[in-house]
N, C-alpha and C positions, 0 to 999 in steps of 0.2 A: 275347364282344365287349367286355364291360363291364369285363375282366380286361387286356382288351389295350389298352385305352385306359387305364384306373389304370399298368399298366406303362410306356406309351408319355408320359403324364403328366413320372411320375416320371424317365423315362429324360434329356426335357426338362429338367426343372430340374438331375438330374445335372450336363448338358451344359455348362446356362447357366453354373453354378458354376465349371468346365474351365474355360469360355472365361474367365471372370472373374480366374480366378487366374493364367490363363497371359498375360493382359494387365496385370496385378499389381495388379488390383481385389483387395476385401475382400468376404467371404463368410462371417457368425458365422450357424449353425444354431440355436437355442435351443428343446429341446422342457423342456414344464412338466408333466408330470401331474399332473393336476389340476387345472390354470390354466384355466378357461373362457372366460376374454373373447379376444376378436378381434382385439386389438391388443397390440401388443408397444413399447416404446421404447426406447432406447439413446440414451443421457446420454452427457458427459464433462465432468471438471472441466478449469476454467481461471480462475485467480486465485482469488477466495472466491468464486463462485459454480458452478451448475453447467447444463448445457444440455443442449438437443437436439438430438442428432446424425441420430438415425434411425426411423422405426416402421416397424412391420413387420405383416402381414396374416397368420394362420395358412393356413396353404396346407394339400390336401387329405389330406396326413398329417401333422397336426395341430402343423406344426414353424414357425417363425416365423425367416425369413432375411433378415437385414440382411446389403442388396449393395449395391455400386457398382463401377465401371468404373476408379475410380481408389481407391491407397492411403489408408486414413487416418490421422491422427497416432500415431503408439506414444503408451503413457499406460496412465489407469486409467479404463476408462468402466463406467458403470452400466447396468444390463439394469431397466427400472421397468416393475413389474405395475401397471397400472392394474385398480381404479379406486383402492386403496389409495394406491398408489407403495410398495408395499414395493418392495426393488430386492437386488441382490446383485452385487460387481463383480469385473471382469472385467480380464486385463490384453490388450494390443494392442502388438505391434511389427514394426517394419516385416520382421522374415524368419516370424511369426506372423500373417498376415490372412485363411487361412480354415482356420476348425476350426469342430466341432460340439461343445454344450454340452446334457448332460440332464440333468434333475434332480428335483424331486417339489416340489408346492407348501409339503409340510408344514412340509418342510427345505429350504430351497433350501440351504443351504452344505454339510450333512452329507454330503447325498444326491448332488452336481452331480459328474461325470463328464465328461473333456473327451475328443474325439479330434482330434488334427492341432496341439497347443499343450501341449507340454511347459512352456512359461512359468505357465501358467494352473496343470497340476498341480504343480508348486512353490507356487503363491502359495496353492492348498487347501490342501498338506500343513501348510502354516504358520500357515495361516489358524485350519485345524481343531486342532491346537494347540493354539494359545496360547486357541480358545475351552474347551479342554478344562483347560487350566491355570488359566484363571479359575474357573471353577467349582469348582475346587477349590481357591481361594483364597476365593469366598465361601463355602465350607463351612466351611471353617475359623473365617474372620471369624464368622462366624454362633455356632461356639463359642467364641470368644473372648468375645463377646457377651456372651451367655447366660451366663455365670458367672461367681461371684464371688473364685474359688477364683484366688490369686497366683501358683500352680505351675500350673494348666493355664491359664493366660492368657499363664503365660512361654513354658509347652509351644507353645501354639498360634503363637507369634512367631517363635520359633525355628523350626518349620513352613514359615510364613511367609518367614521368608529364607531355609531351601533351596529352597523353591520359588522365587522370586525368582531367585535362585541357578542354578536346574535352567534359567529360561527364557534368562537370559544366557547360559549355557554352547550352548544350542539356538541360539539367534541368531546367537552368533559362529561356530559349528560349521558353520550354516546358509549363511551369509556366505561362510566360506572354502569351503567344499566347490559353493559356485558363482559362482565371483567373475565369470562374467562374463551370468549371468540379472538381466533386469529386476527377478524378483523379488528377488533377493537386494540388490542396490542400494535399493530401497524401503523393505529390512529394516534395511541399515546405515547409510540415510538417519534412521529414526527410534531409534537406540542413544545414548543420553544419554552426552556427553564427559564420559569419565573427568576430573577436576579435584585436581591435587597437594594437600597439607596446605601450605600456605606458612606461613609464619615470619611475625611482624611484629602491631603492635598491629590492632584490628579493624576500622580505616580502610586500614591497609596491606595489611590480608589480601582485606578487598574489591577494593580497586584491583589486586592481581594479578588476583586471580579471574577481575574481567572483562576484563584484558587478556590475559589464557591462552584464556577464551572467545571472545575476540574473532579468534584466530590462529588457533584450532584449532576454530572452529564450522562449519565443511566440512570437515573433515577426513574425512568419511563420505557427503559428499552430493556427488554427481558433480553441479554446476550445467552443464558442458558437454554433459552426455546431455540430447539434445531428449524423448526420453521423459516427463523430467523437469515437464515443463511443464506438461501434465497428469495431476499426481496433486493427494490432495485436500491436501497437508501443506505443499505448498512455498511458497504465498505465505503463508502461516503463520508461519514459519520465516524467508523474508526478512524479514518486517516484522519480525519477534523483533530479529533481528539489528542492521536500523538505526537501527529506535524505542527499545530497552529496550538494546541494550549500547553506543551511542554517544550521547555528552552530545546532548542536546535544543537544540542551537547547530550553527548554519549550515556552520562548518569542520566540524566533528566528520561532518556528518551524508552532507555531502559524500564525505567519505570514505571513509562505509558506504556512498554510492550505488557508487562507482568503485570499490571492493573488488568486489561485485555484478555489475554490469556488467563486469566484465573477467573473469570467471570464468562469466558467461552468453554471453560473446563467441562461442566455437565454435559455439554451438546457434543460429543465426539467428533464428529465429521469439521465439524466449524471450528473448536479446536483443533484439529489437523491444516485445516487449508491456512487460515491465519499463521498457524505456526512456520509452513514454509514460506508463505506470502512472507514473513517477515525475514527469516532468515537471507533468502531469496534476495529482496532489495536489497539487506545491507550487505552481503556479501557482493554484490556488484555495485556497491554506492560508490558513487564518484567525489564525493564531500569525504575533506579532508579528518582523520580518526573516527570515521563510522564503522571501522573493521571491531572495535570496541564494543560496538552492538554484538555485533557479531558472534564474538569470543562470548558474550555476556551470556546469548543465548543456547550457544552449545553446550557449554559449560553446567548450564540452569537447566534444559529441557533436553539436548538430544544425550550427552553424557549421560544424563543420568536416568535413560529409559523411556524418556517419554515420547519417543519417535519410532515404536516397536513396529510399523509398517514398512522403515526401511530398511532394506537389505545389510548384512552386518559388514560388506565388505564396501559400500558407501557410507554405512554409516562410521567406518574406522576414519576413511580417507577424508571425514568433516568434521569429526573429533581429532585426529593429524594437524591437520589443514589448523584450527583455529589455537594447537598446540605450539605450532610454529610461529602465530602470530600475536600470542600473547603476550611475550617478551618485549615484541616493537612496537607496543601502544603507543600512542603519545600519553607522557606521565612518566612512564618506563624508563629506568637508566639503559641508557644503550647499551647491547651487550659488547664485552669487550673482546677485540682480536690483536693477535701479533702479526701485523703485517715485514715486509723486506722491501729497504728504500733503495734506490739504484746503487749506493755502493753496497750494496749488501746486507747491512747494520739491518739490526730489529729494529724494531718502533712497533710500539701498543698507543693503540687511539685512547685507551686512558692517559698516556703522557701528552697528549698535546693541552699545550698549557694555554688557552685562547677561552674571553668570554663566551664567544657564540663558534663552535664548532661546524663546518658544514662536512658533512660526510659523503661525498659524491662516488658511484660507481659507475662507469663506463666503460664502451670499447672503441677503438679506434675504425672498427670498419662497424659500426654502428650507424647509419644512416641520422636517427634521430639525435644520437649525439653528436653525430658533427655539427648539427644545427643550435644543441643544446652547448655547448661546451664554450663557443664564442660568447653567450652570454653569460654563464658563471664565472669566463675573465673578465669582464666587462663589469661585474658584481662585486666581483675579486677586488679591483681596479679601484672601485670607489669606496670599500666598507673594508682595506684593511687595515683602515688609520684608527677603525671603529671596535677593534677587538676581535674583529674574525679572520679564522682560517680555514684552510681548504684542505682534509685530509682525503685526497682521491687514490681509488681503488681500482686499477685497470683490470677488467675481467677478462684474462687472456693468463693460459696456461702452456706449461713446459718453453718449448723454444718459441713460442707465440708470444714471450711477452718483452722480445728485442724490440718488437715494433712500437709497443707502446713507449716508450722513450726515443725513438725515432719521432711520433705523432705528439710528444711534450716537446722538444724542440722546435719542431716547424710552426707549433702554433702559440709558443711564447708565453708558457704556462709554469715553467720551471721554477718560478718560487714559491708552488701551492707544493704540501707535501705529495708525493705522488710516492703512494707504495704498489706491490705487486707481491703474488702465492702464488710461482707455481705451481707448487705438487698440492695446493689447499689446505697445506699444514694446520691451516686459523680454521679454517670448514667456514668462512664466511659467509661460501655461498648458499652454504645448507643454512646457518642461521640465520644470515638477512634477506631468507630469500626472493635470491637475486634471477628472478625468472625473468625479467629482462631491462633493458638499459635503455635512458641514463635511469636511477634514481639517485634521491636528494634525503638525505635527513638534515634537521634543523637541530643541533645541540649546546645545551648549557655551557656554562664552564664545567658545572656538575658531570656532564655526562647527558643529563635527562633530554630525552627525547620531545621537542617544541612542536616540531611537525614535521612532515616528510607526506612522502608521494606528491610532491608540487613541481611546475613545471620552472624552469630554470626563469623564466620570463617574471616566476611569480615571487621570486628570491627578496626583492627590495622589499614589494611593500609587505610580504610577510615579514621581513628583521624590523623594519621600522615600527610594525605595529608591536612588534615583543620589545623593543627598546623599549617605547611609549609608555605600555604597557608596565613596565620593568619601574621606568622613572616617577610616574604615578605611586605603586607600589611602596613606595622609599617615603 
């Protein structure tokens, strides 16, 4: 009886799996001997982090089966032993989602054995490899080491590069002999671009360099395979791309986002998440004119439809949002307003007649700018022999703004222009906007916006670097 219920048991779960598969659910079996604990997890990476996808219950032959009723992403997920979290990974694709996986605690990589995923034994044979090639690389090193002797330290180098040698020739062997396995793409995803000898002194030989890595840094990584999106290398690898090989300025960067995106385009989901991943950063980037990103990519991508997942009443208030800030790019002439100086009189910040304009708004019960304001006189103090002036703007309305010329007096600021609005006649604060205080713009004689969102402390050596800059120039 006890024989025919263990069978009747297992005939069950059999079934379940059937049904599973033939509804194009996922079904990974994981036995561990030697693994005691009761639970099982299943990770997968997405961007630099990694998650939980699955746990799983050892069932009464001792096998631990992550299931569901629907597909899930191709990628690379993680099988994690609790209580450790050692882990060991696994690959997943959408004509691969149920096979069985055994393997021994000792070894989980030596030992793991798949049936139903031919993908998975590809990515062991290579796996088990190149851990075999290492080891024989620290063996080596280890003699290198250890001795002082100039002929076995050259011996062991030259070691060294055929084995180096041996793994390149594996890879690409590995590659072509399956060009069309996940694993092989993951392989030829990480094979370092060959890079010419160029000609040219050692500022011209860089400047190729990265413009050769710049053309040909996909040339191995299919960004259209949705697979792609979760392994653990790829958001790695973009940000390589548009932090470290395109200049640290707003065009430049722009342009590694839209290289990016147009070649994540095929893959839906991977095009989604990159697209906010990026928005996302620059819209909270703390480096000065990245809001330029910003605007670039609204304007490119959510303006114009290709963010249909979100809702239309966010997606106004981020097409608003970078509408408002298009105007105050750096580049940008400043837009102009008609401020009221204490006796009354108008003044437009286009009449001030000064090389380097500083546009400062503050308030007087502003905490940060009490702190900030000592040092834009102290700025004041030294650079007004240099062409600059101080067109400040106190953010304080109706009978709130006796005080601000009460707070220009005590702190012996009264020869920087100080205007004031206020019924908002100028609407300043809707076009500069001023959501909170101090802020700083940096302006031409032109008007043109230098920089701005910097902190009063950073006033000098930004002007000194746009003088420099200026006298170069000439």
């Amino acid at each position: 009886m006890v024989k025919r219920l263990s069978f009747l048991v297992l005939f069950v779960l059999v079934l379940a799996q059937q049904v599973l598969a033939g509804n194009g659910g996922y079904s990974i079996s994981v036995t561990i001997n030697g693994f005691t604990e009761k639970e099982l997890y299943l990770g997968y990476y997405l961007g630099d982090k990694q998650y939980l996808r699955d746990t799983a219950v050892a069932n009464a032959q001792g096998a631990f089966v992550f299931q569901g009723d629907e597909p899930i992403p191709g990628g690379v997920y993680l099988v994690v032993l609790p209580p450790s979290n050692n882990f060991f990974q696994i690959l997943v694709t959408q004509k691969e989602q149920q096979f069985t996986i055994q393997t021994t605690l000792d070894k989980l990589s030596e030992n793991i054995q798949f049936k139903g995923s031919q993908e998975n034994v590809l990515f062991y044979q290579y796996i088990n490899f190149l851990s075999a090639r290492s080891k024989e690389a620290e063996a080596i090193n280890k003699s290198i080491q250890g001795t002082q002797d100039a002929a076995q330290r050259e011996k062991g180098q030259k070691e060294l590069e055929a084995l180096n040698q041996r793994v390149t020739a594996y890879q690409e062997e590995f590659v072509r002999a399956n060009p069309n396995a996940l694993a092989a793409k993951i392989v030829a995803a990480n094979i370092n671009t060959d890079i010419p000898d160029f000609e040219g002194n050692e500022e011209e030989k860089m400047m190729k360099t990265l413009y050769y890595l710049r053309e040909h840094y996909f040339d191995r990584l299919d960004l259209a395979n949705p697979d792609m999106l979760r392994t653990p290398f790829l958001f790695e690898k973009i940000d390589y791309f548009v932090n470290k090989l395109h200049f640290q300025h707003p065009d430049s960067l722009a342009i590694g986002i839209d290289t990016i995106l147009a070649r994540l385009r095929p893959a839906e989901e991977s095009f989604k998440y990159y697209l906010v991943h990026f928005l996302n950063s620059f819209a909270t980037s703390k480096l000065v004119g990245m809001d330029a990103v910003y605007v670039h990519m609204v304007d490119k991508y959510y303006a114009a439809g290709d963010a249909p997942w979100i809702a239309e009443e966010q997606l106004n208030k981020i097409i608003d949002n970078a509408r408002v800030l298009k105007p105050l790019l750096i580049g940008k002439t400043a837009p102009d307003i008609q401020m009221q100086k204490r006796d009354g009189t108008k003044v437009k910040l286009s009449e001030v007649n000064a090389e380097y304009t500083i546009l400062y708004f503050w308030r007087y019960d502003c905490g940060h700018c009490k702190e900030q304001t000592p040092v834009v006189k102290a700025f004041y103090d030294k650079y007004k022999d240099k062409g600059v002036k101080i067109f400040a703007v106190c953010v304080k309305f109706r009978e709130e703004v006796g005080d601000c010329w009460k707070y220009v007096d005590e702190n012996g600021t009264g020869d920087w222009l100080h205007t004031i609005d206020p019924y908002l006649e100028s609407r300043y604060y809707t076009i500069y906007n001023v959501k909170t205080t101090p802020q700083i713009y940096i302006l031409d004689k032109n008007k043109e916006i230098l920089s701005k969102n910097i902190g009063a402390e950073q006033l000098e050596e930004v002007i000194d670097k746009i003088i420099e800059m200026r006298k170069n120039e000439q």
